[in-house]
N, C-alpha and C positions, 0 to 999 in steps of 0.2 A: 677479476682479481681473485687468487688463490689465497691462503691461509699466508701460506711462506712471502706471497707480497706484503699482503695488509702486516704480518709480523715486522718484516723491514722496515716497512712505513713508519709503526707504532715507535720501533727503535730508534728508527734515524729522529724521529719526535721529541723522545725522551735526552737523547743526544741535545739534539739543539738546547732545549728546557735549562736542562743541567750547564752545558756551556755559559746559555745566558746569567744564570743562577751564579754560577761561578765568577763571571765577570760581575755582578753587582756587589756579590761579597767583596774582590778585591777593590771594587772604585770604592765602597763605603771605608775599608780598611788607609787606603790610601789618603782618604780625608779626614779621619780620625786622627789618622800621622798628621799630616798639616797642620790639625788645630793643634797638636799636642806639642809640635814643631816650635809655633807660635806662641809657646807660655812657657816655653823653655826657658830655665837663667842658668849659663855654664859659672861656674867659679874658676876661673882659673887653671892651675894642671891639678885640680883636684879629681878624685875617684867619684866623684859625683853631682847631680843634677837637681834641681829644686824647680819647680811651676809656680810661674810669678802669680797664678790665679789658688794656689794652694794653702787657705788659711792655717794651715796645720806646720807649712813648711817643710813636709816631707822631703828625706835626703833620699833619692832615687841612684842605681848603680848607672855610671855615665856610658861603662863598657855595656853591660847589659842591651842598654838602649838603641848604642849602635851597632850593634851586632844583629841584632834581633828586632828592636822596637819593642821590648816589654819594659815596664816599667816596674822592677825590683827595689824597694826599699833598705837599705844598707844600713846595719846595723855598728851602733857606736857603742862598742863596750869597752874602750881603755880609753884614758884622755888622751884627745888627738888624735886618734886612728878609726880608719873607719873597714868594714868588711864588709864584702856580699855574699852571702848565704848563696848563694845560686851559683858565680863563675869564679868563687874564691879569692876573687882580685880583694887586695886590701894596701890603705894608703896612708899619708898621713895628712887630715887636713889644717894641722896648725904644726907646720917645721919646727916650729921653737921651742915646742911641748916633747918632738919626737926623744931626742936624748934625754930630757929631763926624764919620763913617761919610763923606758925603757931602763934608768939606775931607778925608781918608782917601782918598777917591778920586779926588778932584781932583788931589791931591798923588803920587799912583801914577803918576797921567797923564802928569803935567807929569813925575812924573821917567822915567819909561819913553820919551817922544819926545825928551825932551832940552830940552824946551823953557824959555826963561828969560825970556820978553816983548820979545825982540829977536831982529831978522831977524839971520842970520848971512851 
């Protein structure tokens, strides 16, 4: 056996290694999914997802999730609405709030510039 065999050899080795390596990462990832699967609670057509095992309650993005499998936390900064930092989806998770919320912030507007509908 020459240099240029035992090289091949060594290669086809590393080859193998790496494939195996690879396949273990995706079966571990695929059961992380499952478990994560598994403590899922959807709400409704809400923009997002909660872990029944989550004492915190975290509001995870629902799109994120299924798209990908990461699990992005979505931030709630106006009452009723919620966003995700990552895929820009944003929703409203209380309907009833949405109009109120929105003359809410119409009315913050207007009184934060001063504004009355007439030039001064």
């Amino acid at each position: 056996m020459n240099c240029e065999d035992i090289s091949k050899v060594i290669s086809a080795g590393v080859e193998v290694l790496k494939a195996f390596t690879d396949g273990s990462n995706e079966r571990k990832l695929v059961k992380e999914r499952k478990e994560i699967e598994k403590n899922i609670a959807r709400h409704g057509d809400a923009l997002y997802i909660t872990l029944k095992n989550d004492p915190n309650n975290t509001w995870f993005c629902s799109a994120c999730y299924g798209n990908n499998g990461k699990l992005i936390p979505v931030d709630k900064g106006n009452p009723g609405n919620i966003y995700c930092p990552v895929c820009k989806s944003s929703s409203w998770y209380d309907k009833d709030m949405s109009s109120e919320s929105a003359d809410q912030q119409d009315q913050n507007l207007i009184d934060f510039i001063g504004y009355n509908g007439y030039n001064r």
